[in-house]
Each structure stands twice: as C-alpha cells, then as structure tokens.
LUMTORTI-403222 format. One record per residue (C-alpha): residue number from 1; residue in one letter; chain; x, y, z. Coordinates in nm, 3 decimals. Last residue first. Layout:
BEGIN
seq NUM, type a, mol A, xx X, yy Y, zz Z
...
END
This chain:
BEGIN
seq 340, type x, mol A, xx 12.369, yy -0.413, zz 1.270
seq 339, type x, mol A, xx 12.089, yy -0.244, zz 1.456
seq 338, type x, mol A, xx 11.839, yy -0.480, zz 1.396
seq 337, type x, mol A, xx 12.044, yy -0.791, zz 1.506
seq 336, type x, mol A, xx 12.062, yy -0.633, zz 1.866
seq 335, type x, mol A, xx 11.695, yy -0.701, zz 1.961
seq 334, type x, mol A, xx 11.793, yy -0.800, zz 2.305
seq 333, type x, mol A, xx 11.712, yy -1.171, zz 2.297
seq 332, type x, mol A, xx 11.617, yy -1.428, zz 2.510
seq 331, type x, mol A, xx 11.245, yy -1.206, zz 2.551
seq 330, type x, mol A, xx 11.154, yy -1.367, zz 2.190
seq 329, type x, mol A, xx 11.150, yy -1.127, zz 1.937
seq 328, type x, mol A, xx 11.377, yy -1.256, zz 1.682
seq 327, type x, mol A, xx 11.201, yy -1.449, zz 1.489
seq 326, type x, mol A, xx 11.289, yy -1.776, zz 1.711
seq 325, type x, mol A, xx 11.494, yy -1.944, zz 1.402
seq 324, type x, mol A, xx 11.636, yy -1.570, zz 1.357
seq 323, type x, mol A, xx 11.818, yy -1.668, zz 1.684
seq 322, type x, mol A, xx 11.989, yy -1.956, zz 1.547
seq 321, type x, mol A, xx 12.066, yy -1.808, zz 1.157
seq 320, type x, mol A, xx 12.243, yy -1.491, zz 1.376
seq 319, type x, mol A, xx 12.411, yy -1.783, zz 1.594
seq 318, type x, mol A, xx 12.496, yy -1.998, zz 1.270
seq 317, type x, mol A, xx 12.672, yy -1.635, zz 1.144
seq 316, type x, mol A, xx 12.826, yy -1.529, zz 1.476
seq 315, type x, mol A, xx 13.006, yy -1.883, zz 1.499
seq 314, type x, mol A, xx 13.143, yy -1.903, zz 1.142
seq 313, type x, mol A, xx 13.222, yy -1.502, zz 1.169
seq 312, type x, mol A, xx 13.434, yy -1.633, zz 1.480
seq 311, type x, mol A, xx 13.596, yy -1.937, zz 1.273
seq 310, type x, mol A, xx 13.712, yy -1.659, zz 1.040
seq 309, type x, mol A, xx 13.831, yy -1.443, zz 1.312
seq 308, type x, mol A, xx 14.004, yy -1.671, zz 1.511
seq 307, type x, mol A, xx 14.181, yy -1.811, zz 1.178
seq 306, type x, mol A, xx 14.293, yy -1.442, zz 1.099
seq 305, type x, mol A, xx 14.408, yy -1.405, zz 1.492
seq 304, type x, mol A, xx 14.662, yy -1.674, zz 1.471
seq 303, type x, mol A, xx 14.590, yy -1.981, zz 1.643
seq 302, type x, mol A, xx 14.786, yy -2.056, zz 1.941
seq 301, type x, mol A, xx 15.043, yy -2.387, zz 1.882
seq 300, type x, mol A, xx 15.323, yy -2.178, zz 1.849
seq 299, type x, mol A, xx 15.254, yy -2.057, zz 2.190
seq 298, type x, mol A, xx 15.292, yy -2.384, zz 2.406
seq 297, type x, mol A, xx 15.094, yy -2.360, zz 2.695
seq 296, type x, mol A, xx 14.762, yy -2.369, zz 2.439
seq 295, type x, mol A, xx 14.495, yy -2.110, zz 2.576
seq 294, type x, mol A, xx 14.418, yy -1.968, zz 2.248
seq 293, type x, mol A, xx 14.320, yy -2.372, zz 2.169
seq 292, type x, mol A, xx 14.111, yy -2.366, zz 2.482
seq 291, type x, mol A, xx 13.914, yy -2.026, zz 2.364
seq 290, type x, mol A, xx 13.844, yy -2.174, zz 2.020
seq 289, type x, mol A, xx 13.705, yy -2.508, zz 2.218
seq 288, type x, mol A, xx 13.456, yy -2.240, zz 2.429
seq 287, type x, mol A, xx 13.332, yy -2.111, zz 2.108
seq 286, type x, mol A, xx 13.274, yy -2.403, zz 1.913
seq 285, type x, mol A, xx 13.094, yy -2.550, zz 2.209
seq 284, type x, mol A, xx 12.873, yy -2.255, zz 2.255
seq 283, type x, mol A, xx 12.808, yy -2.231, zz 1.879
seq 282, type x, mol A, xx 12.692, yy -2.642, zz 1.940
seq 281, type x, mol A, xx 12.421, yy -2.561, zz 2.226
seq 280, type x, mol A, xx 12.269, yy -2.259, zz 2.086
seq 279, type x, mol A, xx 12.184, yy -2.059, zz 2.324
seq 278, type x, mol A, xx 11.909, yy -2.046, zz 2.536
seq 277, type x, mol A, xx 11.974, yy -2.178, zz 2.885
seq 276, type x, mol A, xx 11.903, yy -1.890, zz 3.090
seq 275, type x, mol A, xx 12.189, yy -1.687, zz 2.944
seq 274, type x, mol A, xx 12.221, yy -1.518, zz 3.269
seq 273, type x, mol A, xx 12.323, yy -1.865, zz 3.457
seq 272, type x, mol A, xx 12.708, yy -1.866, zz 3.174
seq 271, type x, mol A, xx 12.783, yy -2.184, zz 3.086
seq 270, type x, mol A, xx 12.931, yy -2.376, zz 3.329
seq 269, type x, mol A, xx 12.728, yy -2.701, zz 3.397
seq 268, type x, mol A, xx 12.669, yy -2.658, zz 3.001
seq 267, type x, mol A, xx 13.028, yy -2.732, zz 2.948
seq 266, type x, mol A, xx 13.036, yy -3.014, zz 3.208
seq 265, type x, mol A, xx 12.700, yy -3.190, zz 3.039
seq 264, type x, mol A, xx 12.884, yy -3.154, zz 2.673
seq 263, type x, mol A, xx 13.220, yy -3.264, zz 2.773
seq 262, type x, mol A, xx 13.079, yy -3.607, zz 2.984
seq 261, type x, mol A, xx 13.431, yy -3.733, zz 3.021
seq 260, type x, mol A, xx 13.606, yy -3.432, zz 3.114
seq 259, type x, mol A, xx 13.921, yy -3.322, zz 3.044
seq 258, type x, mol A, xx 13.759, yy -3.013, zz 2.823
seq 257, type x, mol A, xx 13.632, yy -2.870, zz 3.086
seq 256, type x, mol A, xx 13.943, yy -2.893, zz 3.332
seq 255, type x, mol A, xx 14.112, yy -2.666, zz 3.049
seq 254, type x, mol A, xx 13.867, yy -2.418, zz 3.041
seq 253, type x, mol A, xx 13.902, yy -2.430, zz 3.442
seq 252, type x, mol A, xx 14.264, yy -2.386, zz 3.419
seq 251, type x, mol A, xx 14.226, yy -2.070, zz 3.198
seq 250, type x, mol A, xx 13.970, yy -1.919, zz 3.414
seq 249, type x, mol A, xx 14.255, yy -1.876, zz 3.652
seq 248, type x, mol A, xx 14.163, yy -2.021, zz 4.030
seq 247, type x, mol A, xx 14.168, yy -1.816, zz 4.347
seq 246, type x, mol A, xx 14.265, yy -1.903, zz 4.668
seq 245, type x, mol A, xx 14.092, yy -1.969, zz 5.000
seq 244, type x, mol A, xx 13.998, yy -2.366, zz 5.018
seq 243, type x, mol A, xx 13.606, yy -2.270, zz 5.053
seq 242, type x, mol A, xx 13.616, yy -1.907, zz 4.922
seq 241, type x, mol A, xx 13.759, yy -2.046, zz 4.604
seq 240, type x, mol A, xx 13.831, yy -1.674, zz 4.431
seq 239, type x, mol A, xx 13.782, yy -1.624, zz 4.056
seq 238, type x, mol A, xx 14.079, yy -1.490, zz 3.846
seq 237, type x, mol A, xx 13.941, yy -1.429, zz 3.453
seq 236, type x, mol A, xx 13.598, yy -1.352, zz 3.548
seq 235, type x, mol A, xx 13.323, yy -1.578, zz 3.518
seq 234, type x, mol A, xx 13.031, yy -1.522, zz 3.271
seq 233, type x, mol A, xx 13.143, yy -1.894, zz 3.137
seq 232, type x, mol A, xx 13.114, yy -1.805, zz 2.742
seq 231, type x, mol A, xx 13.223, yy -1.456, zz 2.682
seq 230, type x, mol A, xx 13.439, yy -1.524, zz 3.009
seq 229, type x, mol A, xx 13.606, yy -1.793, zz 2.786
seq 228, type x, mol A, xx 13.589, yy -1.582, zz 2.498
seq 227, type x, mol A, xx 13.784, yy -1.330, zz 2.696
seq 226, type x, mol A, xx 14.044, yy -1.561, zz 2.813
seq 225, type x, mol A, xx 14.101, yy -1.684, zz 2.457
seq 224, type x, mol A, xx 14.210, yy -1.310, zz 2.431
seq 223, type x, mol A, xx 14.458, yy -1.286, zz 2.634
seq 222, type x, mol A, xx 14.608, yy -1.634, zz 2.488
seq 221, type x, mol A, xx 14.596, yy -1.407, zz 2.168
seq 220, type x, mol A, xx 14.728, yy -1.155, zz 2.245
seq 219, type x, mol A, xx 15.100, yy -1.326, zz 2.391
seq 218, type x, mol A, xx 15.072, yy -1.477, zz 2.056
seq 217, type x, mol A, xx 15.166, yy -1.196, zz 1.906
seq 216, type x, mol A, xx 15.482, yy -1.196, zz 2.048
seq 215, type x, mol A, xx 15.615, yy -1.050, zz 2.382
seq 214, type x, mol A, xx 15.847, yy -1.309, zz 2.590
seq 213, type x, mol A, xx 15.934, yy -1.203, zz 2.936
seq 212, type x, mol A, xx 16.080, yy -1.515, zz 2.970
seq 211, type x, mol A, xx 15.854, yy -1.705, zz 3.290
seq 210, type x, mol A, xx 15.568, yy -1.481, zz 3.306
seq 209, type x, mol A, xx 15.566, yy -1.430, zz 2.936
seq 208, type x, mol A, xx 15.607, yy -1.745, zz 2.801
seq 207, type x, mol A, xx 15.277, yy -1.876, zz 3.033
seq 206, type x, mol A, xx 15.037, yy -1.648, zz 2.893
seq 205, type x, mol A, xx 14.914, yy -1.292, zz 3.104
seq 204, type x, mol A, xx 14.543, yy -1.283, zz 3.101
seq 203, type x, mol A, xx 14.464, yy -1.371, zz 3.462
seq 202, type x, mol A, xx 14.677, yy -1.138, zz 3.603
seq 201, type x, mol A, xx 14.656, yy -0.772, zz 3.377
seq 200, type x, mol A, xx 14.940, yy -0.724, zz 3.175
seq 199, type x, mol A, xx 15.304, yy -0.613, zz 3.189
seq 198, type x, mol A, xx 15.643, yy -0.812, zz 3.331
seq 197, type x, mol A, xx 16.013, yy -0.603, zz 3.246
seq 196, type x, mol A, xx 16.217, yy -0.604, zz 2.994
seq 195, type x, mol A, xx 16.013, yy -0.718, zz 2.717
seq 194, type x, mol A, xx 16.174, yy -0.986, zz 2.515
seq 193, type x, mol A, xx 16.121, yy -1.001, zz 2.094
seq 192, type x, mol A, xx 16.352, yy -1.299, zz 1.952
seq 191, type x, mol A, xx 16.022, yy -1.564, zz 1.842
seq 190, type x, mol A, xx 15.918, yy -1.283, zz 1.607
seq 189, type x, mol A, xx 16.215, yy -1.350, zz 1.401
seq 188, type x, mol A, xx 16.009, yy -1.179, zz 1.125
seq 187, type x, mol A, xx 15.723, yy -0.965, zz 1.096
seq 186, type x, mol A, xx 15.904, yy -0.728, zz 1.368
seq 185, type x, mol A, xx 15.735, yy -0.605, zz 1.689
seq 184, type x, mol A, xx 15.596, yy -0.237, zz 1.767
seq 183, type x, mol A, xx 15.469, yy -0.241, zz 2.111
seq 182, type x, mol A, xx 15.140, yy -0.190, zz 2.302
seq 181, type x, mol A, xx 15.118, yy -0.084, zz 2.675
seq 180, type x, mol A, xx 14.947, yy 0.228, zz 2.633
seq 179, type x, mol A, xx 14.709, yy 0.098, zz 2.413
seq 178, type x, mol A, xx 14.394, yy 0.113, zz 2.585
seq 177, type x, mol A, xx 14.084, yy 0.007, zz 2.360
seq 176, type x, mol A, xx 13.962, yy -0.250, zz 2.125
seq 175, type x, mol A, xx 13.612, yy -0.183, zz 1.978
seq 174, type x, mol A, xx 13.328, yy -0.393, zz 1.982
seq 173, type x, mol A, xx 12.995, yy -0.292, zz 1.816
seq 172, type x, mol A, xx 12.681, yy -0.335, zz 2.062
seq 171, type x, mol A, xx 12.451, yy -0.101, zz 1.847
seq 170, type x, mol A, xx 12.485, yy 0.171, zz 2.165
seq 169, type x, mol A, xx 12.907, yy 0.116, zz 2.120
seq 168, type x, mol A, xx 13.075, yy -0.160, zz 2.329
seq 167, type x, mol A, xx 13.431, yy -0.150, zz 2.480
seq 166, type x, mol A, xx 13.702, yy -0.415, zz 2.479
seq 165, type x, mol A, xx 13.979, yy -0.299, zz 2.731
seq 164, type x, mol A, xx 13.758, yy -0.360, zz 3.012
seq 163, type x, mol A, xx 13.709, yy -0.733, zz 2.892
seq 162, type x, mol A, xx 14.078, yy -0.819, zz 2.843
seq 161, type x, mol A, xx 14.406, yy -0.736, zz 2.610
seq 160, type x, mol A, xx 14.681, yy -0.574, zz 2.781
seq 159, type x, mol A, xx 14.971, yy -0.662, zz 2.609
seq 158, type x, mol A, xx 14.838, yy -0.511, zz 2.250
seq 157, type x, mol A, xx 15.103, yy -0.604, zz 2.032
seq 156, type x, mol A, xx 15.185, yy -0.437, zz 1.681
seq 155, type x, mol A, xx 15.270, yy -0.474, zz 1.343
seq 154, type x, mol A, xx 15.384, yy -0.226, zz 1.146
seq 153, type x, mol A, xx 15.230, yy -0.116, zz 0.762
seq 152, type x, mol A, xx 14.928, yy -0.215, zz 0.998
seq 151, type x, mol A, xx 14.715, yy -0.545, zz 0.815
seq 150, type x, mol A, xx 14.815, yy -0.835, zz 1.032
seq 149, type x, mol A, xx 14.854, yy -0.813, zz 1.410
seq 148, type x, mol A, xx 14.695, yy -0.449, zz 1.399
seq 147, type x, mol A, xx 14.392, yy -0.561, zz 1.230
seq 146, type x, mol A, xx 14.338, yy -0.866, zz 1.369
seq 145, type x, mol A, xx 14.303, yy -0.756, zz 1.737
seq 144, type x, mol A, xx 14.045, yy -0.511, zz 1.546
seq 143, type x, mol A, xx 13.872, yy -0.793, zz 1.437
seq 142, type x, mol A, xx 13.895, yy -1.051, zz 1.680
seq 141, type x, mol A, xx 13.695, yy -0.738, zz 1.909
seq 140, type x, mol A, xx 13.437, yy -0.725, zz 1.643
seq 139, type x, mol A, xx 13.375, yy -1.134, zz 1.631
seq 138, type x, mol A, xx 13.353, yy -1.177, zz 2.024
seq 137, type x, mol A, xx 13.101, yy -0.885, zz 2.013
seq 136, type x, mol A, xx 12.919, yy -1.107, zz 1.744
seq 135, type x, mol A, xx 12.916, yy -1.401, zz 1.955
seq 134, type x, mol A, xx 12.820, yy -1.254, zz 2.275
seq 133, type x, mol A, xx 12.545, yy -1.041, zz 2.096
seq 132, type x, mol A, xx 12.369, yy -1.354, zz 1.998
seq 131, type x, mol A, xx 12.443, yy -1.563, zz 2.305
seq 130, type x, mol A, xx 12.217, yy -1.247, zz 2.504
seq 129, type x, mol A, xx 12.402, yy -1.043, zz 2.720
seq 128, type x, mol A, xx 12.281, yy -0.991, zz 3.074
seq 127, type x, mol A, xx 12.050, yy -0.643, zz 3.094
seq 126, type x, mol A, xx 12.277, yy -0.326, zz 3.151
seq 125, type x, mol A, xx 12.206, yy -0.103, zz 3.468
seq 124, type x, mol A, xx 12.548, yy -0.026, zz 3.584
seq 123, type x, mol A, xx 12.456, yy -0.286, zz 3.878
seq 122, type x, mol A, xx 12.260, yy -0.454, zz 3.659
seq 121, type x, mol A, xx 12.570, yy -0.588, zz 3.445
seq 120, type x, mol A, xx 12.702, yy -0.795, zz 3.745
seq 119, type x, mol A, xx 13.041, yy -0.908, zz 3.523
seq 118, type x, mol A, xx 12.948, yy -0.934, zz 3.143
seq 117, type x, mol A, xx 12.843, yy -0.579, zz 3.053
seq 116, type x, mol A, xx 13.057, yy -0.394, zz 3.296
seq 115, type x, mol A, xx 13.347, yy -0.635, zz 3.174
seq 114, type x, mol A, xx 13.229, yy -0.564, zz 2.810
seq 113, type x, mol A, xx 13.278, yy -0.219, zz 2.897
seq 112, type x, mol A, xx 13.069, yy 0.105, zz 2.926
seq 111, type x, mol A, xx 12.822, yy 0.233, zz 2.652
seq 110, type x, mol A, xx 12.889, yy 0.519, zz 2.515
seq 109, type x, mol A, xx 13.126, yy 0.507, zz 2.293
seq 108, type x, mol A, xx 13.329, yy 0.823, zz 2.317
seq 107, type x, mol A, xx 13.596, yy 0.957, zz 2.068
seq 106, type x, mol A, xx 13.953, yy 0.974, zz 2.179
seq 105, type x, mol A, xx 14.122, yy 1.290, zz 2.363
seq 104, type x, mol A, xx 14.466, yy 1.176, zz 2.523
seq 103, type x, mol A, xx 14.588, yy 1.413, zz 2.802
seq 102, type x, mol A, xx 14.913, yy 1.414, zz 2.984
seq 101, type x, mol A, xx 14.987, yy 1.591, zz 3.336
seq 100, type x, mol A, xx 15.202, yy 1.812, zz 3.558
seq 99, type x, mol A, xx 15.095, yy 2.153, zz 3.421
seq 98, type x, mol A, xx 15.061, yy 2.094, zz 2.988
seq 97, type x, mol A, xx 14.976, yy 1.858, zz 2.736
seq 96, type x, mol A, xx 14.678, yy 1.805, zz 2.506
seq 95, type x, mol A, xx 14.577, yy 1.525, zz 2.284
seq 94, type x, mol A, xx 14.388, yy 1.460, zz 1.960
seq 93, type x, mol A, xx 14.117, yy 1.262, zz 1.815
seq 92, type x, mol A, xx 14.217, yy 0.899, zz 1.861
seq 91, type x, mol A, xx 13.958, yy 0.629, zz 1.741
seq 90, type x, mol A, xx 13.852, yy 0.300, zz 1.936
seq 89, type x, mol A, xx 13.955, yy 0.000, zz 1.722
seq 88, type x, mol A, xx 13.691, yy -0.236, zz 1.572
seq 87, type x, mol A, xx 13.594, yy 0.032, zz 1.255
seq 86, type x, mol A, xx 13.940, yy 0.069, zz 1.192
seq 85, type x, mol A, xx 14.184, yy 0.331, zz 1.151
seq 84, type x, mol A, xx 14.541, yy 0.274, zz 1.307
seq 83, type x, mol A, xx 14.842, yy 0.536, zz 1.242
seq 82, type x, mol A, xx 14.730, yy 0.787, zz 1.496
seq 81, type x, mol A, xx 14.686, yy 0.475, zz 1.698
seq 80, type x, mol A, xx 15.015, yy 0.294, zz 1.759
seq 79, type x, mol A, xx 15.247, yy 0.610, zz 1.790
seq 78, type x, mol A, xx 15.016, yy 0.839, zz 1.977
seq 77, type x, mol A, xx 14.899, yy 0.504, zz 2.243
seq 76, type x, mol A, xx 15.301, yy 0.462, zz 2.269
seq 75, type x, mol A, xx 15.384, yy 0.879, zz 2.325
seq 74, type x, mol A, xx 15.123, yy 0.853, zz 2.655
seq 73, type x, mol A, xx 15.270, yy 0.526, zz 2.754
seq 72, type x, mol A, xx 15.607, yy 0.629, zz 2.773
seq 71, type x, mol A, xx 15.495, yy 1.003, zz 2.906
seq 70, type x, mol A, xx 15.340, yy 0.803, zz 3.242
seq 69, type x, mol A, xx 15.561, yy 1.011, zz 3.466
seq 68, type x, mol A, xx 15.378, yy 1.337, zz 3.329
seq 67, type x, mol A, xx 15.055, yy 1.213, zz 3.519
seq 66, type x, mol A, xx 14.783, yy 1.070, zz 3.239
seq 65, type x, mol A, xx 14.427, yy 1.256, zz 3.206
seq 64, type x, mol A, xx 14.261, yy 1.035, zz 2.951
seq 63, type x, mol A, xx 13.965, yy 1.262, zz 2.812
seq 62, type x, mol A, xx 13.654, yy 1.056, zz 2.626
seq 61, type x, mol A, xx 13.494, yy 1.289, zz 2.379
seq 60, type x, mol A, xx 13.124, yy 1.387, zz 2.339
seq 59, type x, mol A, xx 13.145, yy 1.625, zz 2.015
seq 58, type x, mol A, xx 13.032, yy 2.006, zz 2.019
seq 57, type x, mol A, xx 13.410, yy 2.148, zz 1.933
seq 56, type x, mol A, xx 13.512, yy 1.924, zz 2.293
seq 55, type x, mol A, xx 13.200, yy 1.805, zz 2.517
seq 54, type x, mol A, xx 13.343, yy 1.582, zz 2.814
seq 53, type x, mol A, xx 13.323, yy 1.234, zz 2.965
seq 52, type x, mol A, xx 13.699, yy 1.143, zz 3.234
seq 51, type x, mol A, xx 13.912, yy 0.866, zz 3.165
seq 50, type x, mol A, xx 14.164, yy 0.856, zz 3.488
seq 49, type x, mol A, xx 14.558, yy 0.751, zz 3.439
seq 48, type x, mol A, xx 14.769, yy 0.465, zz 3.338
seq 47, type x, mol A, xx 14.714, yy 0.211, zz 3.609
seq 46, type x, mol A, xx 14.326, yy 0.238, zz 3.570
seq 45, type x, mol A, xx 13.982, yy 0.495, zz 3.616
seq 44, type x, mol A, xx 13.669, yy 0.513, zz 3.454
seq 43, type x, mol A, xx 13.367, yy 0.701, zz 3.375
seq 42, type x, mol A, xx 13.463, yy 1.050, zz 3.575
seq 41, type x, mol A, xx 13.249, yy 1.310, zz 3.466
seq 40, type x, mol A, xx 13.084, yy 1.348, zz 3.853
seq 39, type x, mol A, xx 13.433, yy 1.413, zz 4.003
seq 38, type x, mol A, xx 13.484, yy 1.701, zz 3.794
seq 37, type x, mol A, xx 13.797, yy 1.748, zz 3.594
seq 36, type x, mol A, xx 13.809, yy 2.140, zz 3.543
seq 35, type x, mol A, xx 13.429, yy 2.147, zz 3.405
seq 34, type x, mol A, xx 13.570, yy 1.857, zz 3.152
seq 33, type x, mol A, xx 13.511, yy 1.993, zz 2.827
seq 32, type x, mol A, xx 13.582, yy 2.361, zz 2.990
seq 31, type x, mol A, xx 13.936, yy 2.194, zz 3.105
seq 30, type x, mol A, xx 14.020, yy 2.029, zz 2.811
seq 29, type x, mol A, xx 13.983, yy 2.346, zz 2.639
seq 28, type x, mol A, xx 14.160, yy 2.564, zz 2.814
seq 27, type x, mol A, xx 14.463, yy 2.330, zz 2.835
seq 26, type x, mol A, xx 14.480, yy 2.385, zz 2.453
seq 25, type x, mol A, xx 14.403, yy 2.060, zz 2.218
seq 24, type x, mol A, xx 14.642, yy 1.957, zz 1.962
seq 23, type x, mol A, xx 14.402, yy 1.812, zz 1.694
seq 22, type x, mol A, xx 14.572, yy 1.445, zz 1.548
seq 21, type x, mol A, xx 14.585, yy 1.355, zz 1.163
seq 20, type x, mol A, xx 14.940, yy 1.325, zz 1.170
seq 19, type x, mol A, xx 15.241, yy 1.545, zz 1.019
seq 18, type x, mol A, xx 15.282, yy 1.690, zz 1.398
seq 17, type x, mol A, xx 15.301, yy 1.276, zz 1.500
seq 16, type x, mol A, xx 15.676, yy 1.301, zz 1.506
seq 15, type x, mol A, xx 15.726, yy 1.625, zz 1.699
seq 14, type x, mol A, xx 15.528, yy 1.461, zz 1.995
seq 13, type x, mol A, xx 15.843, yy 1.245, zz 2.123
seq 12, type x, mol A, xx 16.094, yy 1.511, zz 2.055
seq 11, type x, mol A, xx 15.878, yy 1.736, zz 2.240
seq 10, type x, mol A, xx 15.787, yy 1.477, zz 2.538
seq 9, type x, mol A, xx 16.164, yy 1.410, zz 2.549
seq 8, type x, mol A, xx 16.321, yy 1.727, zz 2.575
seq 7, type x, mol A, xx 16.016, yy 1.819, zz 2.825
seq 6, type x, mol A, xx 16.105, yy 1.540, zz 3.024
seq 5, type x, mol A, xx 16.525, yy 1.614, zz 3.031
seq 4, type x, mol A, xx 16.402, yy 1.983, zz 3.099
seq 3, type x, mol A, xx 16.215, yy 1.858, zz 3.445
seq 2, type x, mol A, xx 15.833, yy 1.966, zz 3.497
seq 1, type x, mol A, xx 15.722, yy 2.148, zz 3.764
END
C-alpha cells in the first residue's frame, strides 16, 4: 500500500502538469500495452526503474515502470519534459499511476543506444558506426543538450548525461533521454547551485562535483566531452587495466593524448579499430580536442554548449563533404546521409 503523506505528494505533484499536453493513462491500459509487463518486452533496465516496448491507442510507446519510492524522479522527468519540445529530445506522451508503482509513457525510437551502438554493437546486431554518423550523432545530441541549457523559458541540468542516455532513431537522429535526475537552475549566480547529495554515472561525473557537490551547466558538459571521446576512442568511459588491476577514466587518457609529442600518431594509435582507418584524419582531431576542452578541471573554462554545437555542425559538415568525396557508397559507410 501506499502511505497518505505519498499520495498527498504525488497529487499535489501531478496537479501541476493537468494544464499540460500529457494523456493520463489508466492501469488497464498500460497493462494490455505491455501484456502485464512481460519479460520478453523488456528493452532496458537502470537505477530509476525498467523501460518496457508496448502498443498504446495503436502507437509503439516506451513504458518506464518506476517503484512509488522513486516519485522525485518520476514528478522531475514531468516537470522538465512536458515543457521541452525538440526534435533532439525524446518526447513525453503521458503517464499512469497506480498499485505500488510509477509509469512514464514516451514515444519509442527504435533503435537502442549509442552505448549499444558504440560498445560491441554486433552483439545487439548493429554494424560499427561509420565517422560520418559519429559526427552527426555527436551534433544531434549537442543539440538537445543545447536546447534546455539555453532556449527553455527555465534552464535546466541533465546530471546524467552519457551514451545510454543518448538514443538513436532508424535515420540515426540523436535524442537525449532520462531526465529523472535533471534540475531547474537559475540564469544567474549559477556558480551558487549545490546538490545535496552525489548523482551521475562514474566516469562522467566532473571534478566540482565530486569534491562540492556543485551542479551547473557545466557539470553537462564535461559529461558530454566524455561522450565525444568514446565517439572518437570506441572505449568506454571507465576501462579496466587487467595488467596493474584498476581502471582508468577516459578522461585521463584524452588528456595523456594530447601530452604527447607525436599528437597525430598517438591520436590515431587510439582511434576507434571499427572505423578501419577511414575517417577523416583532421574532423577526428577537431573532435577529440573539443572533447579535451569539455574535459577542462576548471569549469569556467568548459565551452558552453552553443560553441559545441557550432564547432560540431563545423565537424559534421567537412565529414558530410569527406564522405561525399568517396560517393557515398563505399562499404566505410552506412548510407546514413540519405536518410537525413
């Protein structure tokens, strides 16, 4: 059962988004989409809750089913995206409530992950991303970190920005996911916002906020020069050292990169094997230097998102120019230009 002082909150909590565009669905409904939760609909699972594939009023919907202890991050994914509507950020249809649990209703995309895409991408049955996609991925996701950094009436932060959070549509469009940990911060004094407790994913946290707790935008966008560096590297953001038995941050190794004497011949030493050396050599660079300044120790020397996003449509536009070099229907590429 659930406890009055809940349901006093969960009401009060939902009463505000009654004048929003959002469908309350009925229990009944969920559960037919669903076939009461079976096993085989399950396409992902995380701190917050399972996502489960379903048919709701003949549309494939993704269904979060969230336990009534997670109502804080239930109400924060209402608050930030039933206000949000952009092409780069995953749409919310409607939720449900009800028995012991919480249930946010967004639309599908079909096509897994960019960690599923990046990280051993045949096991799901994906081929390896070609340069071309990588860049223009990179581009989308910018965007719709972008968007609710600078052009919400409120602006928001993410906090859990990384590869599973970034999802890819059949046309391999990005689209930013999972906001259950995002927070409304001011425009000014930005500096003065402290969360109260440690949240993230390890590997993608920045510096400030392990040691203060600090929350700004820039805590996004050090998560996010992570992701180009995976974009780049194909590693993962922690990667264990079997030899000396501890893992290393992908952040150091950026870092280490760009120490080097011989850049160029270090940065192609880790490029990513399943680009099979066809990529554009220079986009690469520009791409993995972005990442490094994201990864700056000092926040207030992070780029904001607007600059990542112009130098991104930079990249994705000499990559586009790269690949149509080849005529695009060399075996390096995946034919993705077509169906942008």
């Amino acid at each position: 059962m659930i406890d009055c002082s809940y349901e006093a909150k969960l009401f009060l909590g939902l009463a505000t988004f009654q004048s929003e565009r959002l469908v309350a669905y009925s229990l009944e409904e969920i559960d037919e989409a669903t076939g009461n939760f079976d096993e085989s609909r399950k396409i992902g699972e995380g701190g917050y809750g399972s996502v489960y594939i379903g048919t709701l009023r003949e549309r494939d919907v993704a269904i979060k089913k969230m336990k009534s202890n997670k109502s804080k991050e239930f109400l924060a994914e209402l608050k930030v995206l039933c206000k949000i509507h952009h092409i780069n950020v995953v749409e919310l249809l409607g939720y449900a409530t009800g028995d012991d649990h919480l249930y946010l209703i967004y639309e599908y995309i079909k096509n897994g992950s960019l960690k599923e895409h990046l990280h051993d991408p045949l096991l799901k049955g994906y081929s390896p991303l070609a340069w071309t996609a990588r860049a223009l991925i990179a581009l989308d996701a910018a965007r719709g970190i972008e968007y609710i950094h600078d052009h919400t009436k409120a602006r928001y932060v993410h906090r859990d920005i990384k590869t599973s959070n970034i999802l890819i549509d059949q046309g391999l469009r990005a689209k930013v996911a999972d906001f259950g940990l995002a927070r409304l911060v001011e425009r000014s004094n930005e500096d003065d916002i402290v969360a109260t407790r440690l949240v993230g994913t390890p590997g993608y946290i920045a510096p400030e906020s392990v040691r203060e707790l600090q929350m700004t935008s820039k805590t996004d966008v050090y998560a996010f020069g992570v992701v180009l560096a995976e974009l780049v590297t194909g590693q993962r953001a922690l990667i264990r050292d079997k030899e000396r038995n501890r893992v290393k941050s992908l952040a150091s190794i950026i870092c280490t990169i760009f120490n080097e004497q011989e850049l160029e011949t270090a940065l192609q030493a880790s490029t990513d094997p399943t680009l099979r050396g066809r990529y554009p050599m220079e986009e690469v660079y520009k791409m993995a230097e972005l990442s490094r300044w994201c990864l700056c120790e000092e926040a207030d020397k992070r780029p904001e998102m607007r600059e990542m996003v112009q130098i991104l449509s930079q990249i994705a536009m000499s990559s586009i120019e790269w690949e149509a070099a080849f005529g695009g229907t060399s075996q390096v590429f995946t034919g993705l230009i077509s169906g942008r």
